[in-house]
C-alpha positions as CSV (number, residue, x, y, z in Angstrom):
1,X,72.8,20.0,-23.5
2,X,71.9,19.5,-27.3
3,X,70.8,22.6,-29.6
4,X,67.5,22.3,-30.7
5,X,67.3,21.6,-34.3
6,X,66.5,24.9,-36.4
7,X,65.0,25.5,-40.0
8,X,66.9,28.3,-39.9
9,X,70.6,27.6,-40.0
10,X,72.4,26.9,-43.3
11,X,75.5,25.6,-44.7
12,X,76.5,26.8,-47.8
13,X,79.7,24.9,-49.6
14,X,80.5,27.9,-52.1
15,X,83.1,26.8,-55.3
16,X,83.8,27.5,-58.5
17,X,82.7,24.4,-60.5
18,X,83.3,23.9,-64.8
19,X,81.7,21.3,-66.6
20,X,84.3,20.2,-69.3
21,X,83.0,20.2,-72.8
22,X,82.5,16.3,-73.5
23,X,80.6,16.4,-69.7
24,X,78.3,19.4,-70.9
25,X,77.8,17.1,-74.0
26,X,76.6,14.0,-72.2
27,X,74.7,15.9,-70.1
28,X,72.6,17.8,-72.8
29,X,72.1,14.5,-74.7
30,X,71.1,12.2,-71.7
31,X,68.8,15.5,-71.1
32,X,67.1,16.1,-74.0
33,X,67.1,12.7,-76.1
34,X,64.7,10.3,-75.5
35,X,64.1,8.3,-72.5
36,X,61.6,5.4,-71.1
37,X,58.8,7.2,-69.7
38,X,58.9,7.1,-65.9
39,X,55.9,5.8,-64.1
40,X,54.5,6.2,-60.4
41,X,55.6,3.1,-58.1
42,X,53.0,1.0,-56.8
43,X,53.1,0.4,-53.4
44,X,51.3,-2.9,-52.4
45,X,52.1,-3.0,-48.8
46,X,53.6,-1.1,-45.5
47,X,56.2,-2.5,-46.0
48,X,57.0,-1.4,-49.7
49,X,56.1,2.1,-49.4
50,X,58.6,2.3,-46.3
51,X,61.3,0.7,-47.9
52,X,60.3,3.4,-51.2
53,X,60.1,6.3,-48.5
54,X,63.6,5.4,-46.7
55,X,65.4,5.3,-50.4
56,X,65.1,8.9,-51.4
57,X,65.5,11.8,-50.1
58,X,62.0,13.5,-51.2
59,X,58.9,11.0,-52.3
60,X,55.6,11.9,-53.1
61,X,52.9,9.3,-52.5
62,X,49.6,9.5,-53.4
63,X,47.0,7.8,-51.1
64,X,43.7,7.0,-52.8
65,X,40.6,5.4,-52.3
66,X,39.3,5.8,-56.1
67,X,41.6,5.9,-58.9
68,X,39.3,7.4,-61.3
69,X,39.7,10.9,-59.6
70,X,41.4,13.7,-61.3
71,X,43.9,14.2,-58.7
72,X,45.7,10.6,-60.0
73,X,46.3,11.7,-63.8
74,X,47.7,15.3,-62.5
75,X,50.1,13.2,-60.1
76,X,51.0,11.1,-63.3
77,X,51.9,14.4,-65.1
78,X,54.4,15.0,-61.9
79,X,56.5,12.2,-62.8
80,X,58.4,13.7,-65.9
81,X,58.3,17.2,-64.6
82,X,60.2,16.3,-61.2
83,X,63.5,13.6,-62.0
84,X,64.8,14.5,-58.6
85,X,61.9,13.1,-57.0
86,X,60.4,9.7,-56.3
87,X,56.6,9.5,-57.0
88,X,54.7,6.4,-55.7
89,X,50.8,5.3,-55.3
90,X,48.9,2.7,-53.2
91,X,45.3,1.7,-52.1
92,X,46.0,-0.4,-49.6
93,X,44.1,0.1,-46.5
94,X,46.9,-0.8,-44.4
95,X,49.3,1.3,-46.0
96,X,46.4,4.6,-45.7
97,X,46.1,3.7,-42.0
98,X,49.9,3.3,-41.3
99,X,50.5,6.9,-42.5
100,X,47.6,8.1,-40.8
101,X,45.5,8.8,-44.0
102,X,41.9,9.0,-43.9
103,X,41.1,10.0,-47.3
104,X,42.4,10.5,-51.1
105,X,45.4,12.3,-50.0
106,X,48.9,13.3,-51.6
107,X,51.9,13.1,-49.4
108,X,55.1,14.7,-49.9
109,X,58.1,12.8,-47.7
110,X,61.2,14.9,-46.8
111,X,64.4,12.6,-45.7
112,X,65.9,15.7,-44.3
113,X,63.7,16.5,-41.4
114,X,61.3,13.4,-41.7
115,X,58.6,15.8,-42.5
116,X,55.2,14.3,-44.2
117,X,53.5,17.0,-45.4
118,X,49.3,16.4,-46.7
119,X,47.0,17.9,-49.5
120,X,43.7,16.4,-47.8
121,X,40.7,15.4,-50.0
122,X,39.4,19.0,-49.7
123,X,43.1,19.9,-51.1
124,X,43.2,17.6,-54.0
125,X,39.5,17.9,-54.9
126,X,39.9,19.9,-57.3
127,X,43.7,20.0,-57.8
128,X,45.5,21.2,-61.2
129,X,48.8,20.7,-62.1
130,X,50.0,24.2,-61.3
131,X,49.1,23.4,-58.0
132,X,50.8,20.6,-57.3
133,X,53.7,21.6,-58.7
134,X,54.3,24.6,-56.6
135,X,53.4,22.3,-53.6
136,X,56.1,20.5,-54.6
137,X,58.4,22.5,-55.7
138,X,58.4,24.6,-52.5
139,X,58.2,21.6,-50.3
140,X,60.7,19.7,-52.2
141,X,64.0,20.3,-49.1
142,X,67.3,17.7,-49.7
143,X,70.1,16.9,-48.0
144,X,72.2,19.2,-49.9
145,X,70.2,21.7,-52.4
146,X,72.1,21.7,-55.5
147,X,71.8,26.1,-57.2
148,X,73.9,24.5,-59.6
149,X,73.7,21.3,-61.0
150,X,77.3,20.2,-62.5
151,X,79.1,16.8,-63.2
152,X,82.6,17.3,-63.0
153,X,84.6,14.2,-61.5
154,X,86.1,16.7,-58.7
155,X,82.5,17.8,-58.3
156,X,80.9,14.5,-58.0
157,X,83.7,13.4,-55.3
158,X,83.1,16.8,-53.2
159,X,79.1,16.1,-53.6
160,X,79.3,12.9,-51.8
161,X,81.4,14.3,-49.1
162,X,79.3,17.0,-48.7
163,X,76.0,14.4,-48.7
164,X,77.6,12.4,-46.4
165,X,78.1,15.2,-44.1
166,X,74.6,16.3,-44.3
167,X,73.3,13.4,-43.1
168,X,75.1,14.3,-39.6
169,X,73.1,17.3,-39.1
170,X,70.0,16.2,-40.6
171,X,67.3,18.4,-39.0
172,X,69.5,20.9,-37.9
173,X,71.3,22.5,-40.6
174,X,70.3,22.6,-44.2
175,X,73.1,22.4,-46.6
176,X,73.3,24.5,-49.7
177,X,75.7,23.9,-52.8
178,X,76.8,26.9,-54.6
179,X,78.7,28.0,-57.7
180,X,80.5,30.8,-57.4
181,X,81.4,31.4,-60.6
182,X,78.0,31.9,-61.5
183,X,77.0,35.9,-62.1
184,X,73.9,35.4,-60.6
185,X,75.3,34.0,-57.5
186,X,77.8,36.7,-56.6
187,X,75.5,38.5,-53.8
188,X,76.2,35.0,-51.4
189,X,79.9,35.4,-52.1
190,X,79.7,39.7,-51.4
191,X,77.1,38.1,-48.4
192,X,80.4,36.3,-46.9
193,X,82.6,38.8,-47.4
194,X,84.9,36.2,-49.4
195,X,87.4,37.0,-52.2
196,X,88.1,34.6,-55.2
197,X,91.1,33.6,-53.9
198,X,89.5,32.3,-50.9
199,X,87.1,29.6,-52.1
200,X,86.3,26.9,-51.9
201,X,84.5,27.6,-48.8
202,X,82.5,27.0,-46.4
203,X,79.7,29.3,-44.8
204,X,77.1,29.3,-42.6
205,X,74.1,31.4,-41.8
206,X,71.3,31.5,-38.7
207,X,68.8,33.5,-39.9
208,X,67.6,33.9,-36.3
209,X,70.1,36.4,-35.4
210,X,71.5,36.9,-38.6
211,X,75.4,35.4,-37.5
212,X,77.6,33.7,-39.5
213,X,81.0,32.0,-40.2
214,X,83.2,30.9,-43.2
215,X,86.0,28.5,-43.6
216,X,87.9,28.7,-46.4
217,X,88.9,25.0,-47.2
218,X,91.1,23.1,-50.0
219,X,89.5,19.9,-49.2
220,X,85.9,19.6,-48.9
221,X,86.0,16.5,-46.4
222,X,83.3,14.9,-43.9
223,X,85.3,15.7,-41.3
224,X,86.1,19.3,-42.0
225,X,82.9,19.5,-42.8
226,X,81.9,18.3,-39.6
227,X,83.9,20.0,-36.8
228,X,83.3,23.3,-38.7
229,X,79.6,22.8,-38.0
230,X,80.1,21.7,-34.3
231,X,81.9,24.5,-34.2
232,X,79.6,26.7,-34.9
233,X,76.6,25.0,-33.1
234,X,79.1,24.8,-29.5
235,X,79.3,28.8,-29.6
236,X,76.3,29.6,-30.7
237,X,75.2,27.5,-27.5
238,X,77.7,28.7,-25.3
239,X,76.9,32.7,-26.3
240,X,73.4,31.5,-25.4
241,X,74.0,30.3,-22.2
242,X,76.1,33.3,-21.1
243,X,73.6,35.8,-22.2
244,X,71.1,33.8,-20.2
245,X,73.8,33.8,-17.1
246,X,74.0,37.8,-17.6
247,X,70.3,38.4,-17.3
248,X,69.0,40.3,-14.1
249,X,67.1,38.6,-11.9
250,X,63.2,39.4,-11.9
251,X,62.2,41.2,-9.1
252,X,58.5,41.0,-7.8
253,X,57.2,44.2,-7.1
């Protein structure tokens, strides 16, 4: 017997990242200098805009019928404000029909649970770019939600491992990266009832009966990774069934 998949268990990888000073220099330049403008994909066909939906982990497409709406420019003004995510448009009635669309719509794709999620032509309509923004910005879920985005080598190795390992428990467990020696990220570390001394760790949280487990860990592999989530998931299902065993039987009256 499987567990169902649940929005609300999370796996938090907790450590204590620094960028080194000529990093933190490369990364405030590539940041702030200039860069070629970044555009909205066009998406001629079915299968283009599967192949554009498959390669990232969060695309937003928009589906119109007439490209002289407002909705179009306020997607355009997306592009720079989101890196992390892939923006695309078509026309193509194939494409419209494939994705069930029936009208100028804007679609947000999530990789993580496969999730397409709609602002309808009553949505858009009259759409500004605050709008859109927080519907993407709250809808926006990856395989691993960076709190804190670093570029350390050590980090970048642990960040694929940790990816890599998200992809086994896609639509089950959402993974979390966290810095811990960040001030503002102390209550997760107080949360877990970790010391300094014991991270890097791992932890993870169902928010449906509030249980949870950590794992301190030296190496941040795909397997540790892994077996401490099956783990978890094989005694939450076993607690399950045995409360289920204990339950009295119903008696008709």
């Amino acid at each position: 017997m499987e567990v169902p998949p649940s929005r609300f268990m999370f796996l938090l990888f907790l450590l204590t990242c620094e960028l080194a000073p000529e990093v933190a220099a490369e990364v405030e330049k590539s940041s702030d200098g200039p860069g070629a403008a970044r555009e909205p994909t066009w998406l001629a066909d079915v299968p283009a805009a599967m192949e554009f939906i498959a390669a990232t982990e969060v695309a937003v497409i928009g589906f119109f019928e007439d490209l002289e709406i407002p909705a179009v420019s306020t997607l355009h003004s997306m592009v720079q404000k989101f890196p992390g995510v892939s923006f695309g448009i078509s026309t193509d009635s194939e494409v419209l029909t494939h994705y069930n669309i029936t009208g100028n719509t804007i679609c947000l794709f999530r990789l993580v649970d496969n999730e397409q999620l709609n602002l309808e032509d009553e949505d858009i309509a009259g759409i500004d770019a605050t709008k859109l923004s927080n519907f993407i910005e709250i809808n926006s879920l990856h395989m691993v939600t960076e709190y804190n985005p670093v570029a350390s080598p050590e980090y970048e190795e642990n960040m694929q491992r940790y990816q890599k390992a998200a992809k086994l428990f896609q639509g089950k467990i959402l993974f979390i990266l966290v810095d811990s020696g960040m001030k503002e990220n102390g209550k997760a570390i107080s949360f877990f009832k970790l010391k300094e001394s014991q991270l890097p760790a791992l932890a993870i949280y169902r928010t449906v009966d509030d249980e949870w487990d950590t794992l301190p860990t030296v190496e941040v592999s795909v397997e540790h990774v892994q077996n401490f989530c099956d783990g978890f998931l094989r005694g939450k299902l076993l607690k399950e069934n045995h409360e289920a065993d204990e339950k009295p039987p119903k008696v008709e009256l």
